[in-house]
C-alpha positions in Angstrom: 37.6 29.5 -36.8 35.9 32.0 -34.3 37.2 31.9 -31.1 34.9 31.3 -28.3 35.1 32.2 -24.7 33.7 29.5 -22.6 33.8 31.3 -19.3 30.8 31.5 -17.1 29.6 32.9 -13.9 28.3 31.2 -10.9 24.4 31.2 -11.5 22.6 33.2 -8.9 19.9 32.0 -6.6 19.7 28.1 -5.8 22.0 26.1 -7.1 20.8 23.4 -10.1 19.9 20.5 -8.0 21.3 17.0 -8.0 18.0 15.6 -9.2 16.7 17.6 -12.1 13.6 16.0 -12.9 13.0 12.4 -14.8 13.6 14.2 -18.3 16.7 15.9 -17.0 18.3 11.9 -15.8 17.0 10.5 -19.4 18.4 13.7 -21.4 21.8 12.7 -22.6 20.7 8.7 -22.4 20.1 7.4 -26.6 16.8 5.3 -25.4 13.3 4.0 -26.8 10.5 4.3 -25.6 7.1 2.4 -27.1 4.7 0.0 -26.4 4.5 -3.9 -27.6 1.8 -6.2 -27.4 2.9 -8.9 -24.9 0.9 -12.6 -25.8 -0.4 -13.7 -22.1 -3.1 -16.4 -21.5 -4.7 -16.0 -24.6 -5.3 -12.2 -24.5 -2.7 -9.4 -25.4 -1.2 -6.9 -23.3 0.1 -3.6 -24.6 3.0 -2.9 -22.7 5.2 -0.2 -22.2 9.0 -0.2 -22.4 12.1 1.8 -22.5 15.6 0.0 -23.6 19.1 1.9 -23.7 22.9 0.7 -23.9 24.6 -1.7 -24.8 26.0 -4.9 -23.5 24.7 -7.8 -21.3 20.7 -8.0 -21.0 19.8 -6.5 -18.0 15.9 -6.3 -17.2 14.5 -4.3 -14.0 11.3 -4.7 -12.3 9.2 -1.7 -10.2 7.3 -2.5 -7.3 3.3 -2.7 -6.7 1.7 0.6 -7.9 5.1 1.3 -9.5 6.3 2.1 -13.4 9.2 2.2 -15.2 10.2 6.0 -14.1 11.2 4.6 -10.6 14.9 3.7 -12.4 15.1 7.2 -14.4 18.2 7.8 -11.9 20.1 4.7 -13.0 19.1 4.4 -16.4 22.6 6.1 -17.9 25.0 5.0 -15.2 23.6 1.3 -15.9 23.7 2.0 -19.8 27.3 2.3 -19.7 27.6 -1.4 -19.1 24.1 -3.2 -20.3 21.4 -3.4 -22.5 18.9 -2.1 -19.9 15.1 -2.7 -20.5 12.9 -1.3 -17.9 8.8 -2.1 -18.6 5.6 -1.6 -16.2 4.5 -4.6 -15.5 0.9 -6.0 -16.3 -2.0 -3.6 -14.7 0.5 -0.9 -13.6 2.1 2.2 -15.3 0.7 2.5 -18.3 0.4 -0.3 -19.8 -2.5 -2.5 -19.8 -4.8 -3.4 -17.3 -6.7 -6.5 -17.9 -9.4 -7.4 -15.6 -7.9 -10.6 -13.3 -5.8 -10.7 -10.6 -2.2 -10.4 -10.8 -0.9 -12.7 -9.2 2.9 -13.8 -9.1 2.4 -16.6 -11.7 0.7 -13.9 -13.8 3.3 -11.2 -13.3 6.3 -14.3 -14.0 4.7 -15.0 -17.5 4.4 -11.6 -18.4 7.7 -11.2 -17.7 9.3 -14.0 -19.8 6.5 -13.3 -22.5 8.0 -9.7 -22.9 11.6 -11.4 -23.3 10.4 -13.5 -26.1 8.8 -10.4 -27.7 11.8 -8.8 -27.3 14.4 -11.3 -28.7 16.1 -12.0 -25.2 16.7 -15.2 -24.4 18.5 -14.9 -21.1 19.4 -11.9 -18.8 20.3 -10.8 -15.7 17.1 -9.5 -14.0 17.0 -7.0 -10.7 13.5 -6.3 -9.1 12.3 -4.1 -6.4 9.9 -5.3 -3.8 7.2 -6.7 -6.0 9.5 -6.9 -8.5 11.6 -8.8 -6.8 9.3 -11.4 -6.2 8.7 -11.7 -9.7 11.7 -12.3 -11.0 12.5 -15.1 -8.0 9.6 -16.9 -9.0 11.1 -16.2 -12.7 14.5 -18.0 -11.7 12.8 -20.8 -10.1 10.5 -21.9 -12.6 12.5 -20.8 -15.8 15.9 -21.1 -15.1 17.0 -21.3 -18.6 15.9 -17.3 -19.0 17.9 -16.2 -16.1 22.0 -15.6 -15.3 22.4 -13.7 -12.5 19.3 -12.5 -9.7 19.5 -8.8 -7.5 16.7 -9.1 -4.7 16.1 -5.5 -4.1 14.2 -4.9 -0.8 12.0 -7.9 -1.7 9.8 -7.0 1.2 7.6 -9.2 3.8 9.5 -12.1 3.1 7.9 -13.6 6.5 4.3 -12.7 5.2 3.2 -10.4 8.4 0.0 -9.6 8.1 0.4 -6.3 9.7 2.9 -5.1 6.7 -0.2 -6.9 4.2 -2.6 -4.4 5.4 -0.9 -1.2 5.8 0.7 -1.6 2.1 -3.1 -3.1 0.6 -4.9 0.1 2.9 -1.6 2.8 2.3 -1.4 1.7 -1.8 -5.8 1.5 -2.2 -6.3 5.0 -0.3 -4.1 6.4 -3.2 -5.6 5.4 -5.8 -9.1 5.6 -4.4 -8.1 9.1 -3.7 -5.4 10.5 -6.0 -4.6 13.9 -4.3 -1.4 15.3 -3.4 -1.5 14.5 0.2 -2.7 10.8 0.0 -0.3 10.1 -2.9 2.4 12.3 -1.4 2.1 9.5 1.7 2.6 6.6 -0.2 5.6 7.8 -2.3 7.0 9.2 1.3 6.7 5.3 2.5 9.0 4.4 0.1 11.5 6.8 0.9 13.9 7.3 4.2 14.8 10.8 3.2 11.2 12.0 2.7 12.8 15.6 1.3 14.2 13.4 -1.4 9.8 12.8 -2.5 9.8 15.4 -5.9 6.2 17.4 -6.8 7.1 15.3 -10.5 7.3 12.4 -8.7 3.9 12.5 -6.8 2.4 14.0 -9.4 3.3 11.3 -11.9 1.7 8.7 -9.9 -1.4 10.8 -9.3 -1.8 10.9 -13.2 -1.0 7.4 -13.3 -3.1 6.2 -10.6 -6.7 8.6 -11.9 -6.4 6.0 -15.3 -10.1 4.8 -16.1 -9.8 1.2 -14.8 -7.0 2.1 -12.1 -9.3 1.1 -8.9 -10.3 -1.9 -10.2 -6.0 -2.7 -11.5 -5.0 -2.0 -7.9 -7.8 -4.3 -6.4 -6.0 -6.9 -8.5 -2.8 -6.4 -7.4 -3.3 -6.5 -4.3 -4.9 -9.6 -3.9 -1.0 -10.5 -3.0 -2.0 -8.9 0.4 -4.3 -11.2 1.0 -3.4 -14.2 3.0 -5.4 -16.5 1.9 -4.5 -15.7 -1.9 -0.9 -14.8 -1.2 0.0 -18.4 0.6 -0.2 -19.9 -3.1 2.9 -17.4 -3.9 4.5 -16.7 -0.5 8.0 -16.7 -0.3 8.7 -20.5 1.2 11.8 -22.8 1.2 10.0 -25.0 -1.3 10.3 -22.5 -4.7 12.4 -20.5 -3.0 15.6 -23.4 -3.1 14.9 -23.8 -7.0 16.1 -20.7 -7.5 20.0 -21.8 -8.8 20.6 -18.7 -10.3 23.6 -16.5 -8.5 22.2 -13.9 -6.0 22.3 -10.7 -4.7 20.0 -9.7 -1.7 19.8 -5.9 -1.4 18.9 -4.6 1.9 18.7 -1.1 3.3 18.9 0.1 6.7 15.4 1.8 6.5 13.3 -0.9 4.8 10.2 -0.4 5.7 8.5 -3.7 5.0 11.4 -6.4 6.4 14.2 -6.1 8.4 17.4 -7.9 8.1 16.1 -10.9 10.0 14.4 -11.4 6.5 17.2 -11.5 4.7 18.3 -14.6 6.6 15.6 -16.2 6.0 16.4 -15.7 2.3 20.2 -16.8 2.8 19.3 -19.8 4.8 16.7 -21.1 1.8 18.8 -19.6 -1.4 21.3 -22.2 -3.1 23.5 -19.5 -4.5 23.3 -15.8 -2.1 25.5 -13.2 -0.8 23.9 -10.2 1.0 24.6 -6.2 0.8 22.8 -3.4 2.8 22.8 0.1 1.5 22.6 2.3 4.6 20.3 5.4 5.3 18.0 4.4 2.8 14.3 3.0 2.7 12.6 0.8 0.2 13.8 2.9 -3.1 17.7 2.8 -2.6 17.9 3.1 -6.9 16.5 6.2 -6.2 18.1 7.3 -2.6 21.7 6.0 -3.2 22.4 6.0 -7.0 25.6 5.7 -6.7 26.0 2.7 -4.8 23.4 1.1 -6.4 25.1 1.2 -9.8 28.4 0.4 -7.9 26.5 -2.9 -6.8 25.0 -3.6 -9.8 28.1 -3.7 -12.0 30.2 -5.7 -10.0 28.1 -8.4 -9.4 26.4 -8.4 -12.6 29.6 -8.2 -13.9 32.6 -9.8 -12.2 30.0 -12.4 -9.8 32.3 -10.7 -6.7 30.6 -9.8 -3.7 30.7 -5.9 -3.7 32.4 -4.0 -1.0 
């Protein structure tokens, strides 16, 4: 057997970052990636998905203009203790973007559609500010598909209509204009370490966001910006206290679209809550503070226990 010496020497110049890119966090993770057609209202929607681990179902949800890349950090730490399906939702990423507005009820029964493709008949589902909208209204109106709920920076739960404009006039400059500095700005909004905002990252959504058929996608997202349309959907005690799956409201210090006061609002109207704030971090904490987001994640997906 040849001996081999497995000494090294300190690299020189910069040090290999923390962060290594999207392919460098999904390297050593066994995962699929593909696409599966999704039956909603008739029609068919080619979705995307990526699944890895093993264990309990665990589904998570991106924000609006989002995709599945904004959990590439969390992917292998979560892994480790679920079955972890990630998916861009209905007129975002890269799957398909049929022409109608996505609203809530349309984003909740794309949602349990995919589980049903999929073979999952329950799961514990996390979502991120759109997201997490989604899957509340999921737990309220299917609460047969649902075990445990993570709330993560749900955003604008008091429906101002100052944070409606600035995210429908922020997220539409974007993708009318897909260059580095107007797509730079809305991935910094997300973010309370703005150094933390990679070239990958921007650059991603600029691909994603010059799609044919991306203008009119994000037109029909945001309808949810809209008062008039969005009091239909908005957060209210009325859906809101039919939501009798255990949850977990995750705040930040730095979220830019509701403060804590929101998440007592939540508390007072939720059957079943318990609250945790993440500090110095902004909107994307799965992407700020990996470490205590997985920390979060497995012990109350796991164990039910409030975490530390």
């Amino acid at each position: 057997m040849t001996t081999v010496d497995e000494t090294r020497v300190e690299p020189s110049g910069p040090p290999i970052p923390e962060h290594a890119g999207i392919w460098g966090e999904l390297g050593e993770l066994e995962h699929t990636l593909r696409y599966v057609d999704v039956p909603l209202d008739g029609g068919v929607v080619r979705t995307r998905v990526l699944q890895a681990g093993t264990g309990p179902e665990l589904v998570l949800l991106h924000g609006t203009g989002g995709h599945l890349e904004a959990y590439a950090r969390d992917l292998a730490g979560l892994a480790r203790d679920f079955h972890v399906t990630v998916y861009d939702m209905v007129g975002h990423g890269w799957s398909d973007l049929p022409d109608r507005p996505y609203t809530i009820d349309v984003l909740a029964a794309h949602l349990v559609s995919l589980l049903d493709v999929l073979g999952i008949d329950r799961a514990h589902l996390s979502g991120e500010s759109l997201g997490g909208w989604v899957v509340a209204w999921v737990a309220a109106h299917h609460p047969d598909r649902v075990n445990r709920l993570v709330l993560n920076t749900p955003g604008n739960i008091a429906n101002k209509p100052e944070v409606m404009a600035r995210m429908r006039d922020s997220t539409m400059a974007a993708v009318r204009d897909p260059s580095d500095a107007t797509v730079r700005r809305r991935v910094e909004f997300l973010f309370h370490h703005k150094e933390m905002v990679t070239d990958e990252l921007v650059n991603l959504r600029r691909r994603i966001y010059s799609r044919p058929g991306f203008v009119r996608a994000i037109t029909n997202t945001l309808v949810l910006q809209d008062p008039q349309v969005r009091k239909d959907f908005a957060w209210d005690p009325a859906w809101v206290s039919k939501v009798t799956a255990p949850t977990l409201l995750l705040w930040t210090s730095h979220d830019p679209t509701g403060g804590l006061d929101e998440a007592d609002l939540l508390l007072g109207w939720l059957p079943d809550a318990l609250l945790h704030v993440i500090d110095d971090a902004g909107h994307w904490p799965q992407w700020e503070k990996v470490g205590e987001f997985l920390d979060v994640h497995r012990t109350w997906l796991l164990t039910g226990q409030e975490p530390s």
